[in-house]
C-alpha positions in Angstrom: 116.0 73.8 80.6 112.6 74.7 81.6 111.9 78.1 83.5 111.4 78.7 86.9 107.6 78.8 88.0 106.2 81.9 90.4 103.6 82.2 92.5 102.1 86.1 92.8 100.0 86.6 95.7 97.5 89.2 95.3 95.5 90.5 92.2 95.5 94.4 92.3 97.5 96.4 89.4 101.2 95.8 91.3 100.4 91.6 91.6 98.5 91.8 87.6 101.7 93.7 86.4 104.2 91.3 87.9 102.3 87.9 86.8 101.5 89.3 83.4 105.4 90.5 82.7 106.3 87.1 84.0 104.2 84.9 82.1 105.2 87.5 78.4 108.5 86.3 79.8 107.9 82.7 79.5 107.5 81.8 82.9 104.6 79.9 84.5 102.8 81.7 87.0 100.3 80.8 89.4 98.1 83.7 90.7 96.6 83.5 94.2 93.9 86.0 95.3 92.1 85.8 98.6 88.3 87.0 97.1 87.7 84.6 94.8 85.3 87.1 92.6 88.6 89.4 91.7 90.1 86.7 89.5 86.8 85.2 88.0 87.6 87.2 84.6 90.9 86.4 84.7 90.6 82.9 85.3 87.9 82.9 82.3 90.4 84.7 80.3 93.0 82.3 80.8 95.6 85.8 81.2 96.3 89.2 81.9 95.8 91.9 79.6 99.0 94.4 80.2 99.3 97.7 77.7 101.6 101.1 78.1 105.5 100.0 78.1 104.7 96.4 78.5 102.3 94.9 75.8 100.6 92.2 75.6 98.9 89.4 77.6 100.5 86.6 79.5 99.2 83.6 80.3 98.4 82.7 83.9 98.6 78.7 84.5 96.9 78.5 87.4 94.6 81.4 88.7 93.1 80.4 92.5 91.5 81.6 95.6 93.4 78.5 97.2 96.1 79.4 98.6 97.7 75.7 99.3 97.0 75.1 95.6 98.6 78.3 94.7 101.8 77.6 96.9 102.7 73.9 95.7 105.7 73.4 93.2 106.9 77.1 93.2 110.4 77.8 94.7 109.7 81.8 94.7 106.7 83.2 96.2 105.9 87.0 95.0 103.6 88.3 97.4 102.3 92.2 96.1 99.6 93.2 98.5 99.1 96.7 100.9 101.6 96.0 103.4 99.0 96.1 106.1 97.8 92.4 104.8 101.4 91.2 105.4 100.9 89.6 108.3 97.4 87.5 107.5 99.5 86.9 104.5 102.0 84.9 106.4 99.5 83.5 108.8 97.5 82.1 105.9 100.7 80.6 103.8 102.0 79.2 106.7 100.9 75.7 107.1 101.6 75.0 103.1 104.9 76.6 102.6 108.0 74.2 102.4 111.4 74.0 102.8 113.7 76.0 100.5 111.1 77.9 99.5 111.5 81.9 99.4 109.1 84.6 100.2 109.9 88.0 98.4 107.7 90.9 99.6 107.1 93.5 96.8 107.2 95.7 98.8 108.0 95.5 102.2 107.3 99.1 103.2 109.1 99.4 106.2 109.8 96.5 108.2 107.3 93.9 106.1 110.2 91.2 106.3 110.7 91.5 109.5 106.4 91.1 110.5 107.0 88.2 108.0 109.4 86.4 109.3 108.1 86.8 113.1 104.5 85.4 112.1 106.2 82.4 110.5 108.1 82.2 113.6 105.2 81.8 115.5 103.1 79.2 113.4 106.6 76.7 113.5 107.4 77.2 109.8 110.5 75.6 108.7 113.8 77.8 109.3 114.5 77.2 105.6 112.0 79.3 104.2 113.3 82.8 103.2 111.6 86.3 103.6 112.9 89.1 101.6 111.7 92.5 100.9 112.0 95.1 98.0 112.4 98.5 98.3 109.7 99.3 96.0 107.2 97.7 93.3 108.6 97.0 89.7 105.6 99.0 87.8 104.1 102.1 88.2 100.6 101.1 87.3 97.1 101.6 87.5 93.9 99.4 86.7 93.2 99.4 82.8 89.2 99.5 81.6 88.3 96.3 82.0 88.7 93.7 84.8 92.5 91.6 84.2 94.0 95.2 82.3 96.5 96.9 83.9 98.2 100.1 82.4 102.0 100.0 83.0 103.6 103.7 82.9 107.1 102.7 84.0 109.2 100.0 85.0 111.4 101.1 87.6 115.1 100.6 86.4 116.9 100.2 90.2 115.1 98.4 93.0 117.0 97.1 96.0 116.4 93.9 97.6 117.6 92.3 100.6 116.6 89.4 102.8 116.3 88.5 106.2 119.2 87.6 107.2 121.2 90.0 105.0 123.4 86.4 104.2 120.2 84.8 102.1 119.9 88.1 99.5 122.6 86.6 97.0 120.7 83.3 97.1 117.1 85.8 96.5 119.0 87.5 93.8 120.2 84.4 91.8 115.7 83.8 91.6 114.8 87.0 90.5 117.6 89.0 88.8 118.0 87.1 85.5 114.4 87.7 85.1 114.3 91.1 86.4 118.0 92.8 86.5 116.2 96.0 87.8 116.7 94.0 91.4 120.2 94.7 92.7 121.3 93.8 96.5 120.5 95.9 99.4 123.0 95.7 102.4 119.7 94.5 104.8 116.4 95.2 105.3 117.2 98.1 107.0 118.2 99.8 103.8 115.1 98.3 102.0 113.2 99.7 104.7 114.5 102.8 105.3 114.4 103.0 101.7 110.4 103.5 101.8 109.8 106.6 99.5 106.0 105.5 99.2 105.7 106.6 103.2 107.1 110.3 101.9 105.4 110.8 98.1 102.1 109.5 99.7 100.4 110.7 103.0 101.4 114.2 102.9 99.7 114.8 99.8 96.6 113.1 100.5 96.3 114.5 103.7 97.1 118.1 102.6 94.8 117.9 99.3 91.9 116.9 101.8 89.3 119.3 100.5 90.1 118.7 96.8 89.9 114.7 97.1 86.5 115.4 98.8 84.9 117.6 96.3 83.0 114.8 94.3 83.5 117.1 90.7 87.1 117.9 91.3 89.7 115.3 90.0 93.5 116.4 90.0 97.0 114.3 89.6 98.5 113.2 92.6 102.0 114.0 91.6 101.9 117.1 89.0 99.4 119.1 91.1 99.1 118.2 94.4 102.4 118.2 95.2 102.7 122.3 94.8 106.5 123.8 95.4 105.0 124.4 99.3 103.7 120.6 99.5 107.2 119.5 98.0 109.2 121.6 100.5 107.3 120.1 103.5 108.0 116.5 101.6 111.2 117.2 102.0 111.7 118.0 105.7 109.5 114.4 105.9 112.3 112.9 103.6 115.2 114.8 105.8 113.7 113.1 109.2 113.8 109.8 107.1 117.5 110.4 106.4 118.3 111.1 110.1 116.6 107.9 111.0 118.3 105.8 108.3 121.2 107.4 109.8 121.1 106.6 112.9 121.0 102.7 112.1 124.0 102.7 109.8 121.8 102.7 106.6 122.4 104.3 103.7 119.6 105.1 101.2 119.1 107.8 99.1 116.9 111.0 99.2 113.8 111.4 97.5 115.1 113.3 94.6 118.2 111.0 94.5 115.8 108.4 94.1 113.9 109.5 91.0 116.9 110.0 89.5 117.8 106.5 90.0 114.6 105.1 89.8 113.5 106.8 86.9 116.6 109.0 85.6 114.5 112.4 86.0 116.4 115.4 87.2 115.5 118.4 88.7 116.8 121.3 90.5 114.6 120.5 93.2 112.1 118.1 94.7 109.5 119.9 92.9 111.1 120.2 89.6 112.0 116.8 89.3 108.2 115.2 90.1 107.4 117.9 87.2 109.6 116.3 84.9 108.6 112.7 85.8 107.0 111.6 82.4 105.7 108.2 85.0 103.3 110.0 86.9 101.7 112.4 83.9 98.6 110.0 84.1 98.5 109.5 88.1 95.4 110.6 90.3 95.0 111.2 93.7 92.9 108.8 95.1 89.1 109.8 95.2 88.6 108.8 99.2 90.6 109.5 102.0 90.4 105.8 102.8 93.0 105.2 100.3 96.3 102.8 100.7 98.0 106.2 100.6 96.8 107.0 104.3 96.0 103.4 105.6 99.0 102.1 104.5 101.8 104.5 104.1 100.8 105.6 107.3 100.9 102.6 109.9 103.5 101.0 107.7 106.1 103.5 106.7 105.7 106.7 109.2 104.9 104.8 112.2 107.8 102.3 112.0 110.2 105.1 110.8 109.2 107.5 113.7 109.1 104.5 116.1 112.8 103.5 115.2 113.9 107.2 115.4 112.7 107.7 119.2 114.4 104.2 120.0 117.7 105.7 118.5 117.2 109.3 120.1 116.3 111.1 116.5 113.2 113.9 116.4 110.6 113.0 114.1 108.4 116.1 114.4 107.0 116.4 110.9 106.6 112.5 110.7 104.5 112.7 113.9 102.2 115.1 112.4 101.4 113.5 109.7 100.7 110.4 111.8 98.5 112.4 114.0 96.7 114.5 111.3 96.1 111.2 109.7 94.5 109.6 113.0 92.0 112.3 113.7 90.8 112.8 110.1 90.6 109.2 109.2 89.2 108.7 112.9 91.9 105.6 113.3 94.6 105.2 116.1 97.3 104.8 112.9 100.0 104.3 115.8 98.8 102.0 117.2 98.0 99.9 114.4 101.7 100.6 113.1 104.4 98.3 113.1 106.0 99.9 116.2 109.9 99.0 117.1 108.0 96.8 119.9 105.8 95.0 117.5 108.9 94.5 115.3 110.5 93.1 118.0 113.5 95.6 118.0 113.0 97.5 121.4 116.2 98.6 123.0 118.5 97.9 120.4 121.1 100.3 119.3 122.6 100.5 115.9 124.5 98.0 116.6 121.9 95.5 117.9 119.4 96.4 114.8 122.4 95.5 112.4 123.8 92.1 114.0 119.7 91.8 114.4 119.1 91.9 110.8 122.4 90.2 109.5 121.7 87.0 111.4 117.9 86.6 112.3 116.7 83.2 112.5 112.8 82.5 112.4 
């Protein structure tokens, strides 16, 4: 019996990773990318070119700018881009997708499914197509030398996944998880979401390292020196507020540190000790420009929707908020209201008890 066939949408280090494992794997992959020029070597290479825990270079059947090409005769679509692109994502794979097709978002950040699925709600796409989210993205990766190379430092060994509704993830799973057992089921997408480390490792960092990322000859790693023992105590009153919110909705995720232990089975007595003994970020910069993914994605999709969700549930968010804000005024961009708010989510005046019956029985 043949193997199942993928579609990867997107073609920075996260989507390479994934459609390289899966085609070492044996699987055929198609590989969309929206700017045609970012998959010209890869299309005249015929693959991609993976090296660090995962070797070798799979073979890409079909590598396209076309996204109706890229979306014909796959069952699971894996889309991998900064979560801000979720919804011209949707918008643009709308009029091909199909029926019985399903969507997984790797990652979701916070609340990716649930942009998803409303934007396919409004362009009339069939009720039979899935959206699911991960918690995370399988690789920790980084762009190799050359164009098509991506460096893997680590595949994640736990990832939750869950779809909306919360009654489609064992059907997701039964895709995925014999290719990738690392995926295990999330209760819903509030979990997955809530679940966002990325919005806590990320900004804070950035935004508190400023100076540094802006002195052209200084160039430091994002983990194992800007996150000093005072950066990784304010991390974790960010990561507490997180916890409150996740909370208040009934959804139970782990802390930061709890996560790196599963994640990457690295202890530590705290927060600081255990990114210090993290043998996956040794080789990981901070990002050379403020206008990094770290800030104009973390931000409006994993603080804003957090925070959001923790005023509609009555839960203080104060070092969430000034992040958000610190963010705005240096970047000079209105990050909230950009963000996936609980009114662009659609999830405005619900309790815990709406959110959950919203999230275990959604219907696009």
């Amino acid at each position: 019996m043949s193997k199942p066939r993928f579609a990867v949408i997107g073609a920075g280090p996260g989507g390479l990773a994934i459609a390289g494992h899966l085609a070492l794997l044996g699987h055929r992959v198609t590989l969309f990318n929206r700017t045609a020029e970012r998959i010209t070597d890869i299309r005249q290479r015929g693959g991609v070119r993976l090296t660090g825990v995962v070797e070798g270079t799979g073979r890409i059947e079909l590598v396209t700018s076309d996204i109706g090409q890229a979306l014909e005769s796959v069952k699971t679509v894996i889309v991998v881009v900064p979560a801000f692109a979720h919804g011209d994502v949707a918008k643009r794979c709308s009029p091909y997708l199909r029926a019985g097709q399903t969507i997984l978002l790797m990652p979701g950040r916070t609340g990716g499914a649930i942009e998803f699925a409303r934007v396919l709600e409004t362009m009339g796409v069939d009720k039979t197509v899935t959206v699911a989210e991960a918690q995370t993205i399988l690789h920790t990766c980084r762009p190799g030398t050359q164009e098509g190379e991506v460096v893997v430092f680590s595949t994640k060994q736990h990832i939750p996944v869950a779809s909306l509704p919360a009654s489609k993830t064992d059907a997701v799973l039964e895709l995925i998880a014999p290719v990738f057992p690392q995926f295990t089921k999330a209760e819903s997408v509030l979990e997955t979401s809530m679940g966002n480390v990325g919005a806590i490792l990320h900004p804070a960092p950035t935004l508190l390292n400023v100076g540094w990322i802006e002195t052209l000859r200084t160039q430091f790693l994002h983990y194992y020196e800007g996150i000093t023992q005072s950066v990784a105590d304010f991390i974790e009153q960010l990561d507490q507020e997180r916890l409150a919110v996740a909370h208040s909705m009934g959804a139970e995720v782990l802390s930061v540190k709890e996560w790196l232990a599963a994640v990457y089975g690295v202890q530590g007595m705290s927060l600081h000790d255990a990114i210090q003994q993290n043998n996956a970020y040794r080789d990981i910069y901070a990002p050379k420009t403020i206008q990094h993914r770290y800030v104009y994605e973390d931000v409006p999709t994993g603080l804003v929707p957090m925070a959001s969700l923790g005023k509609a549930l009555g839960v203080d968010t104060p070092c969430m908020d000034v992040i958000i804000k610190l963010a705005s005024f240096v970047c000079g961009v209105d990050f909230q209201a950009q963000g996936r708010t609980a009114n662009k989510l659609g999830v405005t005046g619900l309790d815990r008890e709406g959110l959950r019956h919203f999230v275990e029985r959604y219907r696009c």
